[in-house]
C-alpha positions in Angstrom: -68.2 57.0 -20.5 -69.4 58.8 -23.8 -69.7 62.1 -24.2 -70.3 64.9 -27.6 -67.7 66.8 -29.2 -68.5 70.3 -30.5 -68.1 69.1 -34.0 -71.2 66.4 -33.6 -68.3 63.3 -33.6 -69.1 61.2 -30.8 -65.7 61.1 -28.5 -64.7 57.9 -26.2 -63.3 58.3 -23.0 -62.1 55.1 -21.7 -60.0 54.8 -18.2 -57.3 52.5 -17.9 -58.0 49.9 -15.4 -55.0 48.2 -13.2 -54.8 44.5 -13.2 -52.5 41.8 -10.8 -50.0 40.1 -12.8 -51.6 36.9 -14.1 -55.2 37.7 -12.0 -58.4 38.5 -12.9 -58.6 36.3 -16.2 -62.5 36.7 -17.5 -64.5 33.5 -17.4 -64.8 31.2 -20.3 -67.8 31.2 -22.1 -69.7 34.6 -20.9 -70.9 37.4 -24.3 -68.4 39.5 -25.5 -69.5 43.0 -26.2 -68.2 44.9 -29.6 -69.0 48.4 -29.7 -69.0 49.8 -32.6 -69.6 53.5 -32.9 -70.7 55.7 -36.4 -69.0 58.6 -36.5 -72.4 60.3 -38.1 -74.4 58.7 -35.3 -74.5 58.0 -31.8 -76.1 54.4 -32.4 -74.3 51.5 -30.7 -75.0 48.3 -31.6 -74.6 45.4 -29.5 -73.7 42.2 -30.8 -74.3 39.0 -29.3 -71.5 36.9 -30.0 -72.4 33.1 -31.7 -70.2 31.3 -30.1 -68.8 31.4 -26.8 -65.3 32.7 -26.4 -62.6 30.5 -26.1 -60.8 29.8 -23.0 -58.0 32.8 -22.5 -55.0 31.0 -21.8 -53.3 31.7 -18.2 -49.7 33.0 -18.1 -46.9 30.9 -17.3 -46.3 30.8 -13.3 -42.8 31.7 -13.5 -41.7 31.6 -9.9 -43.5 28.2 -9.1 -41.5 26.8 -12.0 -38.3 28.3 -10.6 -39.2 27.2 -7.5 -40.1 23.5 -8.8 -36.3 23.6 -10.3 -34.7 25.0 -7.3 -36.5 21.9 -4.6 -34.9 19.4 -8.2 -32.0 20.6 -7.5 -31.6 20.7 -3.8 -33.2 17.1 -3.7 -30.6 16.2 -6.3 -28.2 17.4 -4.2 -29.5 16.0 -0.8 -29.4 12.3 -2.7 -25.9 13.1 -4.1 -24.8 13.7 -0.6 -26.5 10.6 1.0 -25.3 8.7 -1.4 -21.8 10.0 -0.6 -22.5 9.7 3.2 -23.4 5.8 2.2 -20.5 5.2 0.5 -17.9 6.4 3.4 -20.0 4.6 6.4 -19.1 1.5 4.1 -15.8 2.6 3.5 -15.1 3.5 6.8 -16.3 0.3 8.3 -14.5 -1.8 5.9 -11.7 0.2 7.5 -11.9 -0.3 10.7 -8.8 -2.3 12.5 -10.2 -5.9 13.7 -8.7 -7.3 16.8 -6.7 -10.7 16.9 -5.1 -12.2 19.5 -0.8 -13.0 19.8 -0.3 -16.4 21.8 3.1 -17.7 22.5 3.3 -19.8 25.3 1.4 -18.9 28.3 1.4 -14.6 26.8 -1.3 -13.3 24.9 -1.0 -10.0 23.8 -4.0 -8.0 21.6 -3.1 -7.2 18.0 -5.1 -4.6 15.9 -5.3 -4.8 12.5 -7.1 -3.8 9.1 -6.7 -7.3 7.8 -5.7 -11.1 8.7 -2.3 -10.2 6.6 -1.3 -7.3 8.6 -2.2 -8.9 11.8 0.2 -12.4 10.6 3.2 -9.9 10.0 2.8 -8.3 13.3 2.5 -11.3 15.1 5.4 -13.0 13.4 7.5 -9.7 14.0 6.7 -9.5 18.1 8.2 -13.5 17.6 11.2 -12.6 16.1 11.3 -9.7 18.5 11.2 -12.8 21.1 13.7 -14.8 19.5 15.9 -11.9 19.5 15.5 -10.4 23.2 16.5 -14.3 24.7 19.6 -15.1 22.2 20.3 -11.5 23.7 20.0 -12.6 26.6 21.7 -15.9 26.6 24.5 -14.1 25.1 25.3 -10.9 28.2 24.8 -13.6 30.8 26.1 -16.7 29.6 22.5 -18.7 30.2 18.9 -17.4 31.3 16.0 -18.8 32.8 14.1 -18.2 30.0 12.8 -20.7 28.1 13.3 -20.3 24.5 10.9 -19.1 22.0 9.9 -21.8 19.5 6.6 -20.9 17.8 3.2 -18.4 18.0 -0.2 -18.7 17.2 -2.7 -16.0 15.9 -6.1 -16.1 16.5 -9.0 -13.7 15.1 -11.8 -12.3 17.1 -13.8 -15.6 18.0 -9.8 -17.2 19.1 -10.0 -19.5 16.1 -6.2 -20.4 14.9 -5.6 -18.8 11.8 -1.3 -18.9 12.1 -1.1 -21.3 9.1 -4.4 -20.4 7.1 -3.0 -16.8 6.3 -2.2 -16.6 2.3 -0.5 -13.3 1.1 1.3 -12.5 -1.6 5.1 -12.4 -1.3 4.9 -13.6 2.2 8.3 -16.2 2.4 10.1 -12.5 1.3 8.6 -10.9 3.7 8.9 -12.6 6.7 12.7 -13.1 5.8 12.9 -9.2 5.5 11.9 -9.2 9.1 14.0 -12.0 10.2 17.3 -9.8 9.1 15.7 -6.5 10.3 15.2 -8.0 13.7 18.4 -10.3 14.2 20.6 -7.4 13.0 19.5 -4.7 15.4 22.2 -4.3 18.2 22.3 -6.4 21.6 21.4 -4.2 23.9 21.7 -5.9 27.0 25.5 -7.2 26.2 26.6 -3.6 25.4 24.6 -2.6 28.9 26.3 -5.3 31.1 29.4 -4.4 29.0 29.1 -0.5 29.9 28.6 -1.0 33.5 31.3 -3.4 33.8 33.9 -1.7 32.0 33.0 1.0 34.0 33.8 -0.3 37.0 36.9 -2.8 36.3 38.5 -0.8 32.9 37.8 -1.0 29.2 38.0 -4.5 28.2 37.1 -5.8 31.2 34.8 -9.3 30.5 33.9 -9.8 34.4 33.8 -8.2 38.1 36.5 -8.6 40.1 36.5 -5.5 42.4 38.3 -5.8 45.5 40.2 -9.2 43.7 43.5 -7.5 45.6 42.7 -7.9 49.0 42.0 -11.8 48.5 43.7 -14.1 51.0 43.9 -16.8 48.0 45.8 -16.0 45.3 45.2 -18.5 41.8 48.0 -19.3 40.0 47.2 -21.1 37.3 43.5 -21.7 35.7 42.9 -23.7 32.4 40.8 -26.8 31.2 42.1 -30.6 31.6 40.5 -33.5 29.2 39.1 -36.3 31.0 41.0 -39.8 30.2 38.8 -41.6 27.8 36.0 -39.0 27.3 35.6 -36.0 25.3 34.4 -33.7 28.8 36.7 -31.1 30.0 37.2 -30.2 33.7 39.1 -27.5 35.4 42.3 -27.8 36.9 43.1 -24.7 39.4 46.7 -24.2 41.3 46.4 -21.5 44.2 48.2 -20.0 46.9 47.0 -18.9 50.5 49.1 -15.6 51.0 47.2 -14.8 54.1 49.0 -15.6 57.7 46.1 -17.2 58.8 45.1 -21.0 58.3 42.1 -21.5 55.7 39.7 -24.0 56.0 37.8 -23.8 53.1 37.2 -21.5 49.6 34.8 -21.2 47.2 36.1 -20.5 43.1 33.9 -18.6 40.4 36.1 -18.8 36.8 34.9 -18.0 33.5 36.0 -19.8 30.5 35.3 -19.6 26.6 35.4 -21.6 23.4 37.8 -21.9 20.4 34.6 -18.5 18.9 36.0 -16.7 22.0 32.3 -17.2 23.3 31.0 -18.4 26.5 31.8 -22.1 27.2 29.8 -24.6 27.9 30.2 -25.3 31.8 28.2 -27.8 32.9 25.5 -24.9 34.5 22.8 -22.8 34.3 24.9 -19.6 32.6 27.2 -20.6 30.0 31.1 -19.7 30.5 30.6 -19.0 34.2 31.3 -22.0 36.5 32.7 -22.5 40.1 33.7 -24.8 42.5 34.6 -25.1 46.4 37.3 -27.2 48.1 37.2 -27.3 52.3 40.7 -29.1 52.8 42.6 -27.2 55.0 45.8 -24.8 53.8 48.1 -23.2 56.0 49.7 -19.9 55.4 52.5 -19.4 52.0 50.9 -23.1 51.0 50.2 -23.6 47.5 47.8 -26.6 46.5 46.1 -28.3 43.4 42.9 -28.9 42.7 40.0 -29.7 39.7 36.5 -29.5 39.4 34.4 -32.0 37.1 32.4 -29.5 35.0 31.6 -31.7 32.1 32.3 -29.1 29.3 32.2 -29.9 25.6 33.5 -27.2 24.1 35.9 -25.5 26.6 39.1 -24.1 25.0 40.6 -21.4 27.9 39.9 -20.3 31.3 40.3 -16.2 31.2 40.0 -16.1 34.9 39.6 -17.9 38.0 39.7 -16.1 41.8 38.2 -16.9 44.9 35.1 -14.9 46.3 34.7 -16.5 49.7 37.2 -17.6 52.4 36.7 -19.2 55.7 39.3 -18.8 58.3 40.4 -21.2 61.0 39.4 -18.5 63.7 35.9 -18.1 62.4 36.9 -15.2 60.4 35.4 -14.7 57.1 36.3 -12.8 53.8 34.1 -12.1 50.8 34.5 -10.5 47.4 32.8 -7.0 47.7 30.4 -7.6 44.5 
């Protein structure tokens, strides 16, 4: 809006117009207007531009941008992350313990394991283990029923035999590591029996013999005799009936032991225990003489010999309280 000084000069009013941040650009190619005003005249002249204007350039959009490099970022992130993920479900199942089966005999046990080399040493350590638990055995009672361990098989997942296709470094080391480990732990079934018997019969004490005092039969001698022209031993046993009543027959247990001071082979199921029974008749302060075939290779000396059972003449009958 125009309007005239007092001084004849022309004066230019203009009111300042509010515009959006980067809105409201003009169009490209419309007239431009110049005013140009003469101070000693109010004449405007309009000029018509030549040429169209040129095409105003647009401000930057800063937040798209921003945003644009925020969404990089997160999606760089979000691979980074899935890649990570990726990595550890591999990782992880490459991880993951495989089952394989411990044969020995007729038992079959499940082994878990992160690789055919940790499963070989397990199995070969629950063999030992074996090996271990029947010399044990063998040892506190003389004999067992057991039969004794004498190899294993492990098989994978599908119960192929792998024992002997099982490669690993320093493997001959390590199964002799376990070997020693295994046959030096204590027996813990001899130092049991041991306990309990000791307990019962005194410190020292190498059998039961509770109640031995009250026997009618008392044995007076116990040791082993070598057969005439063989290299067997039998057992010889002298023994008294100090009872007033007639006996008609008894039943021996001894135990005897080597020239190690272990068991002796005795011809039976349990190594350094044997026994024998005579049913000739024996009358009252009577001592008699007797021996028992037993076949032993390697007997050296007969700890201990007593009767457990005793049959009268009246019917009667005593027992060893065990």
């Amino acid at each position: 809006m125009q309007t005239a000084d007092t001084n004849g000069h022309d004066n230019l009013t203009t009111e300042k117009e509010a515009h959006a941040h980067n809105k409201g650009l003009p169009k490209a190619g419309v007239t431009s207007f110049y005013d140009s005003f003469v101070l000693n005249r109010t004449l405007v002249f309009q000029m018509n531009g030549s040429a169209e204007t040129p095409r105003l350039r647009q401000a930057p959009n800063r937040y798209k941008q921003a945003l644009k490099k925020t969404k990089a970022k997160d999606m760089t992130k979000i691979n980074t992350l899935f890649f990570i993920l990726f990595i550890g479900i591999i990782y992880t199942s490459c991880q993951m313990k495989k089952k394989y089966y411990y044969r020995e005999g007729s038992k079959e046990e499940i082994i878990e394991a992160y690789s055919d080399s940790a499963a070989y040493l397990e199995a070969f350590k629950k063999f030992q283990i074996s090996k271990k638990v029947h010399d044990d055995m063998k040892k506190a009672y003389g004999n067992t029923y057991l039969s004794a361990p004498i190899n294993f098989e492990l098989l994978n997942e599908k119960h192929e035999d792998i024992t002997y296709k099982i490669y690993f470094a320093k493997k001959d080391s390590l199964e002799n590591n376990l070997k020693q480990s295994i046959s030096g732990m204590p027996n813990n079934i001899e130092e049991s029996i041991t306990k309990i018997r000791e307990e019962k019969n005194g410190v020292g004490a190498k059998y039961d013999t509770g109640g031995l005092y009250l026997a009618p039969v008392k044995v007076l001698s116990a040791k082993f005799v070598t057969k005439e022209y063989s290299n067997y031993k039998d057992v010889s046993l002298r023994y008294k009936n100090i009872s007033e009543k007639v006996i008609t027959a008894i039943r021996f247990k001894w135990y005897g032991e080597n020239a190690f001071n272990e068991p002796a082979d005795m011809g039976g199921l349990i190594d350094g225990w044997g026994g024998g029974f005579t049913d000739d008749a024996l009358k009252p302060g009577t001592s008699e003489y007797g021996e028992w075939s037993v076949l032993s290779r390697d007997g050296k000396k007969i700890l201990i010999a007593y009767p457990y059972e005793v049959v009268f003449k009246d019917g009667s009958k005593w027992e060893l309280s065990q």
